[in-house]
C-alpha positions in Angstrom: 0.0 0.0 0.0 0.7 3.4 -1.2 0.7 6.4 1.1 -0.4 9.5 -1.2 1.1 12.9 -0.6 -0.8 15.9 -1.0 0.4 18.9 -2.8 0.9 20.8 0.4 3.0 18.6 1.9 5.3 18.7 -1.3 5.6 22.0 -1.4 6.4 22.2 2.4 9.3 19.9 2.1 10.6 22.2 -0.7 10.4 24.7 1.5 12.3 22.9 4.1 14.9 21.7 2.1 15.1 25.4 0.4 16.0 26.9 3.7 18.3 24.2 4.7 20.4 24.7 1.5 20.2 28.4 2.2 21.7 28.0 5.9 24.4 25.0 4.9 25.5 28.1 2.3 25.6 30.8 5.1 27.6 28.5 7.2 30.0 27.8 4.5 30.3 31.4 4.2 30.5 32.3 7.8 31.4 29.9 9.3 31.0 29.8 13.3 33.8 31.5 15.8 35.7 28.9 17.3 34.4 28.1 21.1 36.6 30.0 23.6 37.1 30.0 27.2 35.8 32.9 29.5 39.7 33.5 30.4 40.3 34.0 26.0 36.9 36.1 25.6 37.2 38.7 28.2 41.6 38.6 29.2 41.1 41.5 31.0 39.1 40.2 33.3 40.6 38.4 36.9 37.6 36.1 37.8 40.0 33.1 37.2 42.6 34.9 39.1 40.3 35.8 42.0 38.8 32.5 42.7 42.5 31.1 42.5 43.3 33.5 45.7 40.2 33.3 47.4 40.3 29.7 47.9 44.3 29.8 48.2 45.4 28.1 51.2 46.7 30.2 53.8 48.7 28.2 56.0 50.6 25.0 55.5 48.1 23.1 57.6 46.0 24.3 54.9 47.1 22.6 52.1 46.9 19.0 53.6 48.6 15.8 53.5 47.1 13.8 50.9 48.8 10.5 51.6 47.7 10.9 55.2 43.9 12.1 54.2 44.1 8.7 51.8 45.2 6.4 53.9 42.6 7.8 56.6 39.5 7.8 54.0 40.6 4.1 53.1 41.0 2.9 56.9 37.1 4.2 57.7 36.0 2.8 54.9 37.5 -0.8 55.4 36.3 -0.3 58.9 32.4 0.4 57.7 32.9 -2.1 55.1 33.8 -4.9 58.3 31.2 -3.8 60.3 28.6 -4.2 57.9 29.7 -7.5 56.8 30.1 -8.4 59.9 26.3 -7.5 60.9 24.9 -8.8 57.7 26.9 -12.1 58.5 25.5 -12.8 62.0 21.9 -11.4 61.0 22.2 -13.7 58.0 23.4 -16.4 60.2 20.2 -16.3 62.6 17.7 -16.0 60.0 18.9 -19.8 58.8 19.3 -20.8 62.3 15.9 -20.0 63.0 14.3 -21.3 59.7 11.6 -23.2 62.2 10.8 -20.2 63.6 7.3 -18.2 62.6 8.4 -15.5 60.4 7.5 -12.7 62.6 10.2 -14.2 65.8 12.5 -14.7 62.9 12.6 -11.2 62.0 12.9 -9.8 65.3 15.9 -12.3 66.4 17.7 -11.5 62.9 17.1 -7.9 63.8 18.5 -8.0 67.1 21.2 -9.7 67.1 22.3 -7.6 63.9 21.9 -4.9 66.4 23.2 -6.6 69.3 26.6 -7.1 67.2 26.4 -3.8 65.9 26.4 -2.0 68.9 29.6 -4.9 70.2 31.3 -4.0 67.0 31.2 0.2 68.0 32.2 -0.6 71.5 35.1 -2.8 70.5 36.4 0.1 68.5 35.7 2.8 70.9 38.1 0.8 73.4 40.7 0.5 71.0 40.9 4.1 69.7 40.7 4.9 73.6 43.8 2.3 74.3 45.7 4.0 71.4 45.4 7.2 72.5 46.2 6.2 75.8 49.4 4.8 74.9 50.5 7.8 73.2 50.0 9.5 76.2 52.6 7.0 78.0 54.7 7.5 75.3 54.8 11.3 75.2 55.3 10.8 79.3 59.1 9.2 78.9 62.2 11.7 77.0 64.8 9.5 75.9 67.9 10.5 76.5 70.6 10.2 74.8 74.6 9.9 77.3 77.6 8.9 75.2 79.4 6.2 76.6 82.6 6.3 74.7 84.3 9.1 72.8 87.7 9.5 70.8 89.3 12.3 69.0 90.5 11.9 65.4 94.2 13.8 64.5 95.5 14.0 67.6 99.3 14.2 67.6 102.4 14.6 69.3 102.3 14.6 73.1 98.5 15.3 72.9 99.2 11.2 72.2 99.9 10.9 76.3 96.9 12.7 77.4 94.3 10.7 74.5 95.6 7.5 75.8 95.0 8.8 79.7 91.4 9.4 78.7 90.8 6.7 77.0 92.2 4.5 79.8 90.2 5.8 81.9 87.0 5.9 79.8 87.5 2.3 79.2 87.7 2.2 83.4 84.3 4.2 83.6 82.7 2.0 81.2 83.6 -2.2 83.0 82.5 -0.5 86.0 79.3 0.8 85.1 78.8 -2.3 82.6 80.8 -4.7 84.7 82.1 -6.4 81.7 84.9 -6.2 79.1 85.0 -2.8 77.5 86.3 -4.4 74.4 83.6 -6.4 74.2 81.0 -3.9 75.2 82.3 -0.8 73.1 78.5 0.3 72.4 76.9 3.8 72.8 74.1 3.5 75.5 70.8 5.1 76.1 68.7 5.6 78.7 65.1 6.2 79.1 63.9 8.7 82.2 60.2 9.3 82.9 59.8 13.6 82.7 
């Protein structure tokens, strides 16, 4: 079958294609500016410049650590990723446990015990962020410090030779006494921790 066109919709696809040849021919003519950037339109203009030093950091604190700010993101994230598998598992776990259960009791022991574990899971945490900061505070509590045991000079010469080999005697002396061993066996540098 046949669809019949009438005459005015011949004459308004001339039309059409009329104007279409007409604009193709303008735009081969005149052909469109190329697209530009604000920054290339209007160069006098600072906006890009502005919002560069209004939202410049101002301190070195500022600017961030983003090795520290990854590493953080992706530690929280494996942490919500273990909790959730973790409640999922034991809610999970309960529903097949109970699978003789009416359906109602089922839900409600699924439900709490994801909750139960939840709420375990956020305590668990909580003590071990409080045990590492508590640690750092026992840590920041002791200054090492730092005694040299043993020292020598390097270029000494002529009769300064007499007066090296006296100290050095009695370095060695110091040292067996306060080690009570063999200061050629024990010729270390020492440290000593003191609570502040």
């Amino acid at each position: 079958m046949r669809v019949v066109q009438s005459n005015e919709y011949k004459a308004l696809m001339a039309r059409l294609r009329r104007e279409e040849e007409e604009r193709a021919y303008e735009r081969m003519i005149n052909p469109p500016p190329a697209t530009e950037t604000f920054a290339q339109r209007f160069p006098a203009s600072a906006m890009a410049h502005a919002f560069a030093e209004v939202n410049r950091p101002t301190t070195k604190a500022d600017m961030g650590d983003d090795d520290v700010t990854y590493n953080d993101v992706h530690r929280q994230l494996m942490l919500i990723l273990n909790f959730v598998v973790t409640i999922f598992g034991v809610a999970g776990t309960l529903w097949v446990l109970a699978r003789w259960w009416p359906t109602p009791a089922r839900i409600f022991l699924t439900m709490g015990g994801g909750i139960a574990v939840g709420i375990a899971e956020v305590a668990l945490y909580g003590g071990y962020i409080w045990h590492l900061g508590d640690a750092k505070k026992k840590e920041k509590k002791f200054k090492e410090v730092k005694e040299v045991v043993h020292t020598w000079v390097v270029g000494m010469e002529g009769d300064d030779e007499e007066k090296k080999d006296d100290q050095m005697k009695n370095d060695e002396q110091v040292l067996s006494a306060a080690t009570g061993a063999n200061s050629d066996q024990n010729n270390l540098r020492r440290r000593k921790v003191e609570p502040s």
